[in-house]
Every structure is written in structure tokens, then in C-alpha cells.
TORTILUM-943099 format. One line per 8 residues: their letters; for each residue x negated, y, z negated of C-alpha. Coordinates in pm, 1 decimal. Example, Ala and Ser with C-alpha at 12.3 -4.5 7.8 and 13.67 -1.06 7.14 Angstrom:
<rs>
as> -1230.0:-450.0:-780.0 | -1367.0:-106.0:-714.0
</rs>
This chain:
<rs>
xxxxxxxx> -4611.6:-3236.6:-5335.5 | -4406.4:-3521.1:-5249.9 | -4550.4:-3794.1:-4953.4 | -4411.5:-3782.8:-4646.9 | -4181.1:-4139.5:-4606.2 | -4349.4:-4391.4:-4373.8 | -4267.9:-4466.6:-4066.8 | -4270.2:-4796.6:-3895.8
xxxxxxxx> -4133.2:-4911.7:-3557.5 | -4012.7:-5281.1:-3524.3 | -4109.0:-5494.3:-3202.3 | -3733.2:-5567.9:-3166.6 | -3657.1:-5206.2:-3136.2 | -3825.7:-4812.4:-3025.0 | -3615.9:-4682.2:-3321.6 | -3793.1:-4572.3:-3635.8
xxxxxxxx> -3752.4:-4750.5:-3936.3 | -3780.8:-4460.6:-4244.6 | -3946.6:-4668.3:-4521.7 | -3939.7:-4423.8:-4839.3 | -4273.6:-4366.1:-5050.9 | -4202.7:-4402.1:-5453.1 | -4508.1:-4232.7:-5536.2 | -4404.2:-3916.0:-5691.1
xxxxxxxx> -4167.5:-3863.2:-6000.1 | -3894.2:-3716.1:-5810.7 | -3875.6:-4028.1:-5590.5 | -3889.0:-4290.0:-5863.3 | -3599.3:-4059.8:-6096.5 | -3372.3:-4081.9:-5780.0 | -3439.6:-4459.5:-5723.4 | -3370.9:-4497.6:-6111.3
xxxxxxxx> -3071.3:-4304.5:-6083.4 | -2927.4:-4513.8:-5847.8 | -3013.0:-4881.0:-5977.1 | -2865.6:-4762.7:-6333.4 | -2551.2:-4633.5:-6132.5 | -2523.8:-4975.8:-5976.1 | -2599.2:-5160.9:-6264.4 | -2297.6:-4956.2:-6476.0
xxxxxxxx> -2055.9:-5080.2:-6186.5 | -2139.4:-5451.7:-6252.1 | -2146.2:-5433.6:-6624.8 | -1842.5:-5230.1:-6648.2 | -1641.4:-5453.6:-6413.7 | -1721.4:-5758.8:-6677.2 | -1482.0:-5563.2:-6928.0 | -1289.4:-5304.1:-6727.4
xxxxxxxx> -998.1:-5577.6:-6657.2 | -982.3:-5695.3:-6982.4 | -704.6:-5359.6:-7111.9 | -516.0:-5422.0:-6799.1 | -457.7:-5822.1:-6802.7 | -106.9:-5756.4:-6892.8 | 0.3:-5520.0:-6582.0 | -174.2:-5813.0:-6432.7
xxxxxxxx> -7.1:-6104.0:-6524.9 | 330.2:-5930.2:-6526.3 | 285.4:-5792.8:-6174.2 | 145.9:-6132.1:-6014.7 | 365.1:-6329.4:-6252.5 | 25.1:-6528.3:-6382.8 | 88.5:-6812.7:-6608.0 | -9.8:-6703.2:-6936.7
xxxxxxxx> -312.5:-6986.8:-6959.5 | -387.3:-6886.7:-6637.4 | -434.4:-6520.3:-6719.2 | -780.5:-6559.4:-6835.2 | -905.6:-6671.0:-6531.6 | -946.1:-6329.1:-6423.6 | -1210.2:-6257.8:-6637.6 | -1343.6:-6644.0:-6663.9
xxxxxxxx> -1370.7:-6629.8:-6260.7 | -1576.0:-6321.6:-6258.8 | -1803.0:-6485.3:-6523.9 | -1849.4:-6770.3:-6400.9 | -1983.3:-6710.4:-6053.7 | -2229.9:-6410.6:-6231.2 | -2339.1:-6634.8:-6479.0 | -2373.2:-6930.7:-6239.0
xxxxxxxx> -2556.8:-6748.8:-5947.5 | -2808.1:-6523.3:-6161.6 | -3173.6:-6759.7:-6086.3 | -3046.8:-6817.3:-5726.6 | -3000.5:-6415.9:-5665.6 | -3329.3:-6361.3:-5868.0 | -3528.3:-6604.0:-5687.4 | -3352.0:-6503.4:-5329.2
xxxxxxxx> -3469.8:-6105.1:-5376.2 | -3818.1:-6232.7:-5425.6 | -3827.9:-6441.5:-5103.9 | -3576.7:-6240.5:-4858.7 | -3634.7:-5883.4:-4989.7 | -3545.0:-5680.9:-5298.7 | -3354.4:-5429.2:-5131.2 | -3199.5:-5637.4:-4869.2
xxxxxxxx> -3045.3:-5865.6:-5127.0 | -2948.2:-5527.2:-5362.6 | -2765.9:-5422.1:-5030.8 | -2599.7:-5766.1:-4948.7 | -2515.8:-5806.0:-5329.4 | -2330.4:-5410.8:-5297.1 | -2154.9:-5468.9:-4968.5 | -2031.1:-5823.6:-5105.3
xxxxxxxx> -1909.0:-5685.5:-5453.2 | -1766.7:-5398.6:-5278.9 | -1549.6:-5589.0:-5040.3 | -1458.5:-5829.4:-5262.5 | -1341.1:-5531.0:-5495.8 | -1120.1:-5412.7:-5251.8 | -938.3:-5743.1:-5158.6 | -902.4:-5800.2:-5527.6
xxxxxxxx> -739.6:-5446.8:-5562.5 | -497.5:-5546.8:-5280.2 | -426.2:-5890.0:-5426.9 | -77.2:-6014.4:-5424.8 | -88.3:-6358.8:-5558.8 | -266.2:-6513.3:-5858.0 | -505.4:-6707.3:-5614.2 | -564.7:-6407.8:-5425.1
xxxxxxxx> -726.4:-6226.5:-5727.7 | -891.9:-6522.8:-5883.8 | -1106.9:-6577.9:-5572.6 | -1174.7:-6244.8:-5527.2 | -1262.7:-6233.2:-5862.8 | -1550.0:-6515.6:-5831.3 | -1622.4:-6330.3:-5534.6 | -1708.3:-6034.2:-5697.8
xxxxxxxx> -1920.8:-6235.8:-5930.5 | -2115.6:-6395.2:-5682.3 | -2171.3:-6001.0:-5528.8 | -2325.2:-5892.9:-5890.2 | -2497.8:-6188.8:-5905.3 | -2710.1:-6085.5:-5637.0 | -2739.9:-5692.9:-5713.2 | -2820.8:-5710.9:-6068.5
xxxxxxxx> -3153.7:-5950.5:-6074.3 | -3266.0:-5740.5:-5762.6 | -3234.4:-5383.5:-5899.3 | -3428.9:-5501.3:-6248.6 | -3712.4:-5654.8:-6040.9 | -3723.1:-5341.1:-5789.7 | -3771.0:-5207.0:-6154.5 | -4067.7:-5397.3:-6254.1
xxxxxxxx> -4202.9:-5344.6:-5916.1 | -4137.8:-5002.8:-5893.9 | -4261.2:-4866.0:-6264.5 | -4604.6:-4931.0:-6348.3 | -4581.8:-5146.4:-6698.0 | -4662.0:-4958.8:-7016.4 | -4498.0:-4564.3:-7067.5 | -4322.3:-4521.2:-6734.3
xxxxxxxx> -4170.9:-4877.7:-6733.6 | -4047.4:-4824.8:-7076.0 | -3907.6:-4512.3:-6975.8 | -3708.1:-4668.0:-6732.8 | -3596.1:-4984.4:-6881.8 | -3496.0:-4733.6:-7155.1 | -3238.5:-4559.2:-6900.8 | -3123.7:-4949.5:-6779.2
xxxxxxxx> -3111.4:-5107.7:-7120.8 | -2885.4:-4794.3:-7223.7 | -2640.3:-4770.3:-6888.6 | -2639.6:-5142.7:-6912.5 | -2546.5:-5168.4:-7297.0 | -2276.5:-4862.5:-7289.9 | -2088.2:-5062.2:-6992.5 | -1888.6:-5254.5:-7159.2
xxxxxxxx> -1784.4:-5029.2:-7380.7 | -1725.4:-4774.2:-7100.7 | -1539.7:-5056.4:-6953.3 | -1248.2:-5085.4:-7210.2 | -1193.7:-4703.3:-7192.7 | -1244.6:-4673.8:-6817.3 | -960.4:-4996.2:-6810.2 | -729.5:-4814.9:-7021.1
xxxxxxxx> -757.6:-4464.7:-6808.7 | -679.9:-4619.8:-6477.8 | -460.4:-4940.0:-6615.2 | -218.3:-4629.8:-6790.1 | -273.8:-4339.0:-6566.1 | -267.5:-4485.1:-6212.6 | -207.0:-4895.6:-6166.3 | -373.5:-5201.9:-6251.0
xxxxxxxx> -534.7:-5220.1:-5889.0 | -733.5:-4922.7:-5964.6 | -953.9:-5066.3:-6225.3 | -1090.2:-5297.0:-5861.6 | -1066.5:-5020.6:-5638.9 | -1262.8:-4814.3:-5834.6 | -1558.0:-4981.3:-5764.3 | -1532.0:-4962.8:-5384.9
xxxxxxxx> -1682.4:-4616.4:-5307.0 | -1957.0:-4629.5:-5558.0 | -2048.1:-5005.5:-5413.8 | -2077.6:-4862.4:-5078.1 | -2234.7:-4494.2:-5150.2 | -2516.7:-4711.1:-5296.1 | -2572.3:-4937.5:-5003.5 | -2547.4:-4657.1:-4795.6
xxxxxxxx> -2841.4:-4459.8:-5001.4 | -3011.7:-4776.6:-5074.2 | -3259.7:-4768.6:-4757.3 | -3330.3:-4355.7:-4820.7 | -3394.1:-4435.3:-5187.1 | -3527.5:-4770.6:-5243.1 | -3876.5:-4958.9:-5081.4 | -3861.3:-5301.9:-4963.1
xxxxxxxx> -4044.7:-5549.9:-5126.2 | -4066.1:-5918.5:-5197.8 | -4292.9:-6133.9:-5360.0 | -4606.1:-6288.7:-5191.6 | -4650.1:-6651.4:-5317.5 | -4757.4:-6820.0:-4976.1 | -4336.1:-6971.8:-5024.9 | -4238.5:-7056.4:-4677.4
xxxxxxxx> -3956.5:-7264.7:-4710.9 | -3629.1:-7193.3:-4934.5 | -3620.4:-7510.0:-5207.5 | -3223.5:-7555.4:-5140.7 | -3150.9:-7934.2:-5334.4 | -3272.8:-7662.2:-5637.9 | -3070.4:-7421.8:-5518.6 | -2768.7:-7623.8:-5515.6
xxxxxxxx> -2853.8:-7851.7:-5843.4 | -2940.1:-7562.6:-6093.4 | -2625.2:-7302.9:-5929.1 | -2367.3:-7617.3:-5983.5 | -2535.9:-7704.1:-6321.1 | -2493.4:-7330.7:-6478.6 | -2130.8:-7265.5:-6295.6 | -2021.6:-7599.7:-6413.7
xxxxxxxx> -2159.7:-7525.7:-6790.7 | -2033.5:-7148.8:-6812.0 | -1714.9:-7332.8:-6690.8 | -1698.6:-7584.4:-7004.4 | -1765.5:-7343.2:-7190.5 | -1522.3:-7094.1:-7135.6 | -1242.8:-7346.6:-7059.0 | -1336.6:-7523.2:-7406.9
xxxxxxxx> -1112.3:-7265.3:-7586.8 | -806.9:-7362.7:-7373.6 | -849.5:-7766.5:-7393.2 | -1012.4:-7775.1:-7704.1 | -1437.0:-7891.5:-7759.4 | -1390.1:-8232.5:-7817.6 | -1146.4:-8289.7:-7523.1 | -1224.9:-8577.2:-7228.2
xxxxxxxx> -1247.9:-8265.9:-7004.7 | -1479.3:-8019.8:-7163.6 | -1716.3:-8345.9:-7223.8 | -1737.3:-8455.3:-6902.9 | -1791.3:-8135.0:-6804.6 | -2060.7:-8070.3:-7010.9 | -2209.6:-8387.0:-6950.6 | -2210.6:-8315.3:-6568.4
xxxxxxxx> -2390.8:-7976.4:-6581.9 | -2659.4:-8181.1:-6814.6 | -2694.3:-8406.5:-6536.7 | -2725.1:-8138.6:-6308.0 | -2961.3:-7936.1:-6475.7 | -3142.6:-8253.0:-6567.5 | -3193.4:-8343.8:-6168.2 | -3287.7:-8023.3:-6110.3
xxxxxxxx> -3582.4:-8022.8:-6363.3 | -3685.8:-8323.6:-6183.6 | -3654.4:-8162.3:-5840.8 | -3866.1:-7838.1:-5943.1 | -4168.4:-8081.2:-6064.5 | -4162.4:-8200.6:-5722.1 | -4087.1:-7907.6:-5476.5 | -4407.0:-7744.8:-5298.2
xxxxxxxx> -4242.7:-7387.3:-5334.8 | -4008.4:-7475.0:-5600.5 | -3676.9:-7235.5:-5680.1 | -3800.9:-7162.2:-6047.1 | -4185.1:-7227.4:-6120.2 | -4242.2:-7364.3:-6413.1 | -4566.1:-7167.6:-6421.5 | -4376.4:-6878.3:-6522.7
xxxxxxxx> -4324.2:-7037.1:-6860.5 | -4652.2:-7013.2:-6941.8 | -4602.1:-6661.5:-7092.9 | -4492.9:-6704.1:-7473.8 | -4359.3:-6409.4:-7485.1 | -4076.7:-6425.5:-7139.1 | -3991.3:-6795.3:-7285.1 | -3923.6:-6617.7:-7627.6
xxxxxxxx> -3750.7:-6298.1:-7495.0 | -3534.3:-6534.9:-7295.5 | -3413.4:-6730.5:-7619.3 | -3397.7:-6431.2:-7799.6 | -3174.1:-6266.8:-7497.8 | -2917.7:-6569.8:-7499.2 | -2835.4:-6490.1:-7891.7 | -2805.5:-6092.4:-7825.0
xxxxxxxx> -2516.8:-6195.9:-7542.4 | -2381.9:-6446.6:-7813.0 | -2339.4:-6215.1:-8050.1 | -2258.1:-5886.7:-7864.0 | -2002.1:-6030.5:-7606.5 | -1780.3:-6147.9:-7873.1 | -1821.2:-5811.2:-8095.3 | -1648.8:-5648.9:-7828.6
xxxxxxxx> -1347.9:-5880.6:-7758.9 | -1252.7:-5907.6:-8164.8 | -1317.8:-5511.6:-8184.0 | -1032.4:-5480.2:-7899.4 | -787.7:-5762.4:-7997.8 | -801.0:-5552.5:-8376.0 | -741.5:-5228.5:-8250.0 | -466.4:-5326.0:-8050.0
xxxxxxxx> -276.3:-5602.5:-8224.0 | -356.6:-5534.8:-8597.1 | -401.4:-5129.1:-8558.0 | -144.7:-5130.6:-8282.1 | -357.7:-4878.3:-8056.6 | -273.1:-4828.3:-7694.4 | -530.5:-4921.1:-7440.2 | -619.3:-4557.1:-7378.1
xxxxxxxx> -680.2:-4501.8:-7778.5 | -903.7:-4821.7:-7787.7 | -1089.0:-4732.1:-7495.7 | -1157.9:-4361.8:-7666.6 | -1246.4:-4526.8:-7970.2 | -1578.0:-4692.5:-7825.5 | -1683.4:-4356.7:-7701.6 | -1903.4:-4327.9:-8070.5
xxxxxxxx> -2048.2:-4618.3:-7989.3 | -2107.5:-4597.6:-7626.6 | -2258.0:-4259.9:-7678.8 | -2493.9:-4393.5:-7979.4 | -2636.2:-4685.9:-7825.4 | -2748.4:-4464.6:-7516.7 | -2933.2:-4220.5:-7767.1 | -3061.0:-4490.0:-7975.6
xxxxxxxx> -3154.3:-4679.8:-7611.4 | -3314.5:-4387.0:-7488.2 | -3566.0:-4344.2:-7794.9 | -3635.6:-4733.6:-7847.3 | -3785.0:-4729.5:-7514.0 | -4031.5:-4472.1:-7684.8 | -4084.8:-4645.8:-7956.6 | -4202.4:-4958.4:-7728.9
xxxxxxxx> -4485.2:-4762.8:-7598.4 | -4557.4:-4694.1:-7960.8 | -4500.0:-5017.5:-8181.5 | -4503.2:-5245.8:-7923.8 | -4155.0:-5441.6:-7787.0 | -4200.4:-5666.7:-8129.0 | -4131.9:-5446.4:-8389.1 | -3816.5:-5272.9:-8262.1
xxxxxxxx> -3616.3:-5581.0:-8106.3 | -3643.1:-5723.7:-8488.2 | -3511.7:-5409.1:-8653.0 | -3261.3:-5398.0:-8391.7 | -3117.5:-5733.6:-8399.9 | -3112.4:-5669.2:-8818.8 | -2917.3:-5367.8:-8788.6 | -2680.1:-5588.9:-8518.6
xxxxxxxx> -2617.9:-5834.4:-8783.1 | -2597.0:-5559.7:-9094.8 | -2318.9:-5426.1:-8818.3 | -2133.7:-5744.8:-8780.9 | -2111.5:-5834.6:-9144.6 | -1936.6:-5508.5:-9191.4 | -1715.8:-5603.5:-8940.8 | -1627.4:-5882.3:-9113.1
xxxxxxxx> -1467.6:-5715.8:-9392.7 | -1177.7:-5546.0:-9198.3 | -848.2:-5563.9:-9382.8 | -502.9:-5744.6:-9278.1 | -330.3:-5453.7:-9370.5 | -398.9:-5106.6:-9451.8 | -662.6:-5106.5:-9226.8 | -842.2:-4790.6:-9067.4
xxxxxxxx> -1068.4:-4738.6:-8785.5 | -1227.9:-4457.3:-8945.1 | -1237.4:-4622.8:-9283.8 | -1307.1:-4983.4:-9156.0 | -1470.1:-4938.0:-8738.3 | -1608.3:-4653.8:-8697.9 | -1965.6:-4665.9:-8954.8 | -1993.1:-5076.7:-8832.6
xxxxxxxx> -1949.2:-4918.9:-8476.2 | -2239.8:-4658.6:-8539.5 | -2470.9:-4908.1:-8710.1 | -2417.9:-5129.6:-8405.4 | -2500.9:-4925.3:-8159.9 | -2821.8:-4837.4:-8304.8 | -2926.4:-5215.2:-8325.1 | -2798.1:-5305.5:-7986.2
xxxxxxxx> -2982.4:-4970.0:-7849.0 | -3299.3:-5121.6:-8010.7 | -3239.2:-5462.7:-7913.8 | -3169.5:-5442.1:-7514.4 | -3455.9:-5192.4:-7422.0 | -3738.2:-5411.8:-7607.5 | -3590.0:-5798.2:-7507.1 | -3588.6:-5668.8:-7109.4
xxxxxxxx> -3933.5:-5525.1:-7109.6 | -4045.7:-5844.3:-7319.4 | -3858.6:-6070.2:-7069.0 | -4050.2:-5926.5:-6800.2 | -4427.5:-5839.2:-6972.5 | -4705.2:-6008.4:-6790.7 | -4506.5:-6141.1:-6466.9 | -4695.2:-6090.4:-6181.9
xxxxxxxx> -4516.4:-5895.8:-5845.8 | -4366.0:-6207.0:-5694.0 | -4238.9:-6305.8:-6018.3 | -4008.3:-6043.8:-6108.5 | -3708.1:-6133.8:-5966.5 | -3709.1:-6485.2:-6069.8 | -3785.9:-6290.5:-6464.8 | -3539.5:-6063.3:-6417.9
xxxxxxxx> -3273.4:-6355.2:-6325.8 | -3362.6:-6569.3:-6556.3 | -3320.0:-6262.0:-6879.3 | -3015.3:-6203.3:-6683.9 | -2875.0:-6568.9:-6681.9 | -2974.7:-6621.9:-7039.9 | -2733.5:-6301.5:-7158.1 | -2464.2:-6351.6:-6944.5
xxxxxxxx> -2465.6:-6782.4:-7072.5 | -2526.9:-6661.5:-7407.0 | -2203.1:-6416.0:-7380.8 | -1940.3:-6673.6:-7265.2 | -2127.8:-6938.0:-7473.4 | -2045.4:-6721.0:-7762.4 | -1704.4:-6594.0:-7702.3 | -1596.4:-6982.1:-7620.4
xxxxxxxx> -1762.1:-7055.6:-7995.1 | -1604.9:-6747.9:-8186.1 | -1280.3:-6783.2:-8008.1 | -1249.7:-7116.0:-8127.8 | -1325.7:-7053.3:-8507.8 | -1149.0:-6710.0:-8529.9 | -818.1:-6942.5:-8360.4 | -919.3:-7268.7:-8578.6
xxxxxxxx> -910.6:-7000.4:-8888.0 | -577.9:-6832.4:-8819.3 | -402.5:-7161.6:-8769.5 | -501.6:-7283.1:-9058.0 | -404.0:-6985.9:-9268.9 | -50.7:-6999.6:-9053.8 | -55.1:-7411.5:-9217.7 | -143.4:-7299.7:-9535.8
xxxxxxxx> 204.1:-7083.6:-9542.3 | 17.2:-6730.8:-9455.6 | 347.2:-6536.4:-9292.4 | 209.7:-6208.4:-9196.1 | 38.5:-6233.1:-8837.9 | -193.4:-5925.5:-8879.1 | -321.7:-6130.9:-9242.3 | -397.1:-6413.5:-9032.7
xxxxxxxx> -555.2:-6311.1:-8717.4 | -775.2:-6068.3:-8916.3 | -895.4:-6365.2:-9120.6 | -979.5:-6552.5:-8804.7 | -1154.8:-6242.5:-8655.5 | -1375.1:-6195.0:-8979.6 | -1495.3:-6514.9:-8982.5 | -1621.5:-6473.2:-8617.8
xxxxxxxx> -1790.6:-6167.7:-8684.2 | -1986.1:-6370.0:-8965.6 | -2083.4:-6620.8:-8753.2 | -2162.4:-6343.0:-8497.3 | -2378.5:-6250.9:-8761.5 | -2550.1:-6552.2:-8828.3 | -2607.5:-6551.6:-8419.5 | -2819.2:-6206.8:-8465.4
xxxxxxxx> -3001.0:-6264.8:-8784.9 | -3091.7:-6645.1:-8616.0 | -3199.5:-6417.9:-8308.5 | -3448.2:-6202.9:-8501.7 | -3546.7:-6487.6:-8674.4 | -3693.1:-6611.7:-8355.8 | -3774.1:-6272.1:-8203.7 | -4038.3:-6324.3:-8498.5
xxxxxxxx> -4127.9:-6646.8:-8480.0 | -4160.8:-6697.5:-8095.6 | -4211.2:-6368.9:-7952.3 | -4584.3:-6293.2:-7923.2 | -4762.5:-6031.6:-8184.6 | -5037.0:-5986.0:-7962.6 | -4870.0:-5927.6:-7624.0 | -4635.2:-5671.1:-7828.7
xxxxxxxx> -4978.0:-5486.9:-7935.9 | -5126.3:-5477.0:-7577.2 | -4808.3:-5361.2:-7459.0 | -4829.9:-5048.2:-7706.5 | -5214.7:-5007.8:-7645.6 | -5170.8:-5025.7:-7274.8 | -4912.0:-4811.6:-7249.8 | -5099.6:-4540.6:-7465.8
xxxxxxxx> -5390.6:-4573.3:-7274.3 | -5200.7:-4547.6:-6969.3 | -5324.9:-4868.7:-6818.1 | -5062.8:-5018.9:-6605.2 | -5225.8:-5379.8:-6601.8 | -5099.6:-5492.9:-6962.9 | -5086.4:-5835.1:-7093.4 | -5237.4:-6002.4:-6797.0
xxxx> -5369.3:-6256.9:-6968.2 | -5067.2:-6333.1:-7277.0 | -5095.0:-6601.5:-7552.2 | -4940.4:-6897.7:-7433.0
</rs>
């Protein structure tokens, strides 16, 4: 029978504060229900815009360099933001900060749907950033705090690593749907009622908690040094493409978020209640899941964008038939998501994130042999699509519950920001690269005397799938090398057990 919710009274007010009990199933499958929910909303929104930049740029009469900004904004302030959100939802509150996040990317939804400049939407844009900044490192850690580690963590991540991985391709179709059926605006407004359905439910569904580490004081020069550093690199990064790597620009750029990052290593050694212990390093296995995780968004960020520009530009689909045409492997990465999280409690998190990232790789190199011309996408997409879905499905599930094995309570937001950060730097790190040689390649086929376009740009998107490649096979490299055998094998004999105290003690 499920608890009766908890009732508290605060000293400010006679009204009684419901604070819901997650100790049955039925409460922890609702609060799962709804963090997965959320998280689809931010991933989605990452791609969703991407089919309908040209009602965009037509309608607000963008600049076409400027164009990108819609996506690069959103990026940039998610990217930039993650460790502060993680770190603030272990100090302020889990579910406060999932609320604030909701309300924030909600609003700023809205105002971006209702934009009617190019300013306008860029700034709600980074707004909307900032918003999933803060939801997404507070729903994984009211995860970890919320699922005992071993079977019923797995279970979970399983459902978050799959919602999470079919969002972008839900994303493209989603985009398409709205961007053909209804208006451009749509594919903001969209998120609006969800956004605010789940802040509403959010105090019914989901118990407060933040982490207890005696922190008193908010470390704000950290704050500030390491959210400038990462904005300012995700920044050079993804504005590298447009002025070129070697540029005055994207150097000093680059050279300024070293600096930053730089002074606020320095800062951290010497804070009392620093922003990011260093402590938390001590676990071989986060530090490895978090190198490991910066390679998967490498690789998997940019398999999306070439998939789309080929569809559309070399097989001339519409933005409704692309969007349809990731439904395969939308639907197979959830299956394959929802199993690897059993296989976890099985093998261990070791095992599967290795086979994963192979098949990721096997996937991409497949890509990489799409035609110029005569091309297909059930001859030439559709079995690289399958095979990738499979390795992505075993890749997310075990680098999340790696990322976050052995962390104790008032660690997990700052783990669940920093596996965050490392994907979301790894994607636009990645993109920027493979932009760069799929463009460098084309041009210099165009130089060569290459005439047909299609010829061309499929050159330059097969070699950026190989190098895509070499990102996954250089993750599982890793996975192997710096990813600990023994906290993997605790994990699986934990979990089979049924001990929820696994890897407490991890090989450093």
C-alpha cells in the first residue's frame, strides 16, 4: 500500500506543505515518467529548429551567417551553464532548481515563439539554454537520489538514456511536422505547455533534496570563471566553422577560455566550499565515463547533422520525409536502450558501453560509403541507421550510470553536470571539427574541377563520418583503458545481490 505523503508546516506560514514519499513503485514510475518527459523537451529542442531554419531566416530576414545562431545560441548557454546548474541543485534544492529551470525554459519558449526580429529570437534562444541548463543536471541527480544504485537505477537510467538518445531524432521529425503543418513558431511554442504541466506536477511528484556537505557559502569567482570559460570555448568552437580555426578570432578566443578555465582551477584549490571538488575525481571510473561521454557527443552530434543535410540536399527529401525517416532509428535505440540497462545489472556498465561504442563506429563507417549519385536511403541509410541505434542504445545507458557510480548524495548533481557538460562540449566540439573537414573536402573537390554538387558534398560528408568514426573507436578505446574493470564488476554483483551501496570504495 502506498505511504501516505508527509506533511510539514513552515514557521513562515499555517499552510501545509505536501512533501510526497517515493517509497513505493508507483511513486518512483510517476516521478520517472515525468523527469524523462522533461528531459525529451530539452533534448528535442537542441534539434527541433534545425528543419525549420529556413521559414526562419526568410520570415525574420536573418543574414544567412547569422542563421546559425539560432541553434549556436541555444548551445552555447546549455553547454556553458551545465556545472553551475549541477552544482546549484545540490546546494539550493533539486526540485526547486528542476522547477526554476522549467518555468525559465518555458517562458523563454514562448517569447522565442513570438519573436519578431533576429535579436529577439537569438536571446531567447540563449535563454532557453540557460533554462535547460538548469533542468537537465537536476532531474539526473533527483535520479541518482531517487533510485537506489544497482537493478532499479539501471532500470531507470535505461528509460533516461533511451528518451534522451531518441530526442534528437524525434526532434528532426517533430521540426518537420510543425515547421510544414502549422508555422515555424510552433516548433517554440510547443514546448510551453509541457514546460509548465511539469512545474506544475513537479511538487506532487518529485521530493526535495539537496546535498549535505556542511557548504554554507555559494563559491561565485568559480561560478563566474568556469561558466565564462565553457560559454566562451563552446563559442570558439562553434564560430570556428564560420571564421575559419586558425583565424586571430577563434585563437584568442580559445586562448581566453584557457585562461579562464586555468584561473578557475586555481580558484577551486583554494575555495573552502569550492563550486566543483576536486575530490570527486578521485573515482576512476566518473573521470573515465566523463572522457568517454565527450567522444559519444563528438561523434553522435555530427551523425545527425550529415544524416539530415544528405537526405535533404543529395536525396532531395522534404523535412517531413527526413523527419519520418529517423523513426527506425529513434524506435531502435529506445529498444536497444531499454535492454542495455539490463544488461548493466548483468555484465557490469564495462562490457556494454565498449560493444556499443564498436557498433557506433561499425555504423559510421557505413555511413561513409554513401554515394554522390544513385543513392538510396533504403539501400545506403537505413541498415547504418539500425546498426547505430543499437550502439548508441548501448552506449548512453552504461556511460550515465558509470558517470555517476560511487558518488555520494551531495555529489550527484555536480556528476550529473559534469556527464552533462562533457556531451553537450563534446557535440559542438565535434560538429565545429567535422563541419570543417566535410567543407575543407568539398572545396577541394570543387578546385580539383568536380562539377556535380551532390558528388562533392557527399565526398565531404563521408569523410566526416570517418573521422566520426575514428571519434567512437578512440572512445572505446578509452572506455577500456580508463574505465574501471572492477567498479563495472561490483556494479553487476551489487545489483544482483540487490545491495544498493555499490562501489563505495572504487579503484582510484
Amino acid at each position: 500500500m502506498q505511504a501516505e505523503p508527509e506533511v510539514t508546516f513552515t514557521m513562515r506560514s499555517l499552510t501545509p506543505r505536501i512533501e510526497p514519499r517515493l517509497d513505493t513503485p508507483r511513486a518512483k514510475n510517476l516521478a520517472l515518467i515525468l523527469l524523462a518527459m522533461t528531459q525529451f523537451v530539452i533534448v528535442i529542442d537542441a534539434a527541433i529548429v534545425n528543419v525549420a531554419l529556413p521559414s526562419i531566416g526568410s520570415h525574420l530576414h536573418f543574414a544567412r551567417a547569422d542563421l546559425s545562431w539560432v541553434v549556436n545560441a541555444y548551445t552555447l548557454t546549455f553547454g556553458g551553464f551545465l556545472l553551475l546548474g549541477g552544482r546549484c541543485a545540490d546546494l539550493l534544492g533539486r526540485r526547486r532548481m528542476f522547477i526554476l529551470g522549467l518555468v525559465l525554459f518555458s517562458l523563454a519558449s514562448l517569447a522565442g515563439g513570438f519573436a519578431q526580429s533576429e535579436g529577439w529570437l537569438i536571446v531567447a534562444r540563449a535563454v532557453q539554454g540557460l533554462g535547460a541548463a538548469i533542468v537537465s543536471p537536476a532531474a539526473l541527480s533527483i535520479i541518482t537520489t531517487t533510485f537506489a544504485e544497482g537493478a532499479e537505477r539501471n532500470r531507470a537510467l535505461g528509460v533516461w538514456g533511451a528518451v534522451a538518445g531518441a530526442g534528437g531524432a524525434a526532434g528532426v521529425l517533430l521540426g518537420g511536422i510543425l515547421t510544414s503543418g502549422l508555422s515555424w513558431r510552433w516548433v517554440l511554442f510547443v514546448n510551453v505547455p509541457i514546460g509548465i504541466i511539469a512545474a506544475a506536477l513537479a511538487p506532487r511528484t518529485l521530493a526535495e533534496s539537496r546535498g549535505d556537505d556542511g557548504a554554507s557559502t555559494f563559491d561565485l569567482p568559480g561560478a563566474v570563471t568556469v561558466t565564462a570559460g565553457l560559454a566562451l570555448l563552446v563559442y570558439a568552437v562553434v564560430d570556428a566553422v564560420n571564421v575559419g580555426w586558425g583565424s586571430t578570432a577563434t585563437i584568442l578566443r580559445l586562448a581566453g577560455a584557457a585562461a579562464l578555465l586555468i584561473a578557475f582551477l586555481v580558484i577551486e584549490t583554494r575555495q573552502r566550499h569550492p563550486l566543483m571538488p576536486f575530490s570527486i575525481f578521485r573515482l576512476r571510473t566518473l573521470r573515465g565515463a566523463d572522457i568517454v561521454g565527450l567522444l559519444i557527443g563528438m561523434a553522435l552530434f555530427s551523425m545527425f547533422f550529415f544524416i539530415s543535410l544528405y537526405l535533404q540536399n543529395v536525396l532531395h527529401f522534404s523535412p517531413i520525409k527526413t523527419g519520418i525517416s529517423y523513426l527506425p532509428l529513434a524506435v531502435g535505440l529506445i529498444l536497444t536502450a531499454g535492454a542495455a540497462s539490463q544488461l548493466v545489472t548483468r555484465f557490469g556498465f564495462k562490457p556494454p558501453l565498449i560493444t556499443g561504442l564498436l557498433f557506433v563506429a561499425g555504423a559510421l563507417l557505413w555511413f561513409s560509403q554513401v554515394p554522390g549519385t544513385g543513392g538510396s536511403y533504403a539501400a545506403d541509410i537505413l541498415g547504418p541507421s539500425l546498426l547505430a541505434a543499437v550502439g548508441l542504445g548501448l552506449s548512453f545507458v552504461p556511460v550515465t550510470i558509470a558517470a555517476v557510480t560511487g558518488t555520494e548524495p551531495h555529489e550527484a548533481g555536480l556528476a550529473s553536470g559534469l556527464i552533462n557538460t562533457s556531451q553537450q562540449v563534446g557535440g559542438a566540439l565535434g560538429l565545429a571539427i567535422l563541419a570543417t573537414v566535410a567543407n575543407s573536402r568539398t572545396q577541394s573537390l570543387f578546385h580539383a574541377g568536380v562539377h556535380n554538387a551532390n558528388v562533392a558534398l557527399t565526398k565531404g560528408f563521408d569523410r566526416a563520418f570517418l573521422v566520426g568514426a575514428g571519434f567512437a573507436l578512440l572512445a572505446a578505446l578509452l572506455a577500456a583503458v580508463l574505465i574501471s574493470s572492477r567498479d563495472s564488476r561490483a556494479h553487476a554483483e551489487a545489483a544482483h545481490a540487490g545491495d544498493p551501496a555499490v562501489a563505495t570504495a572504487p579503484a582510484s
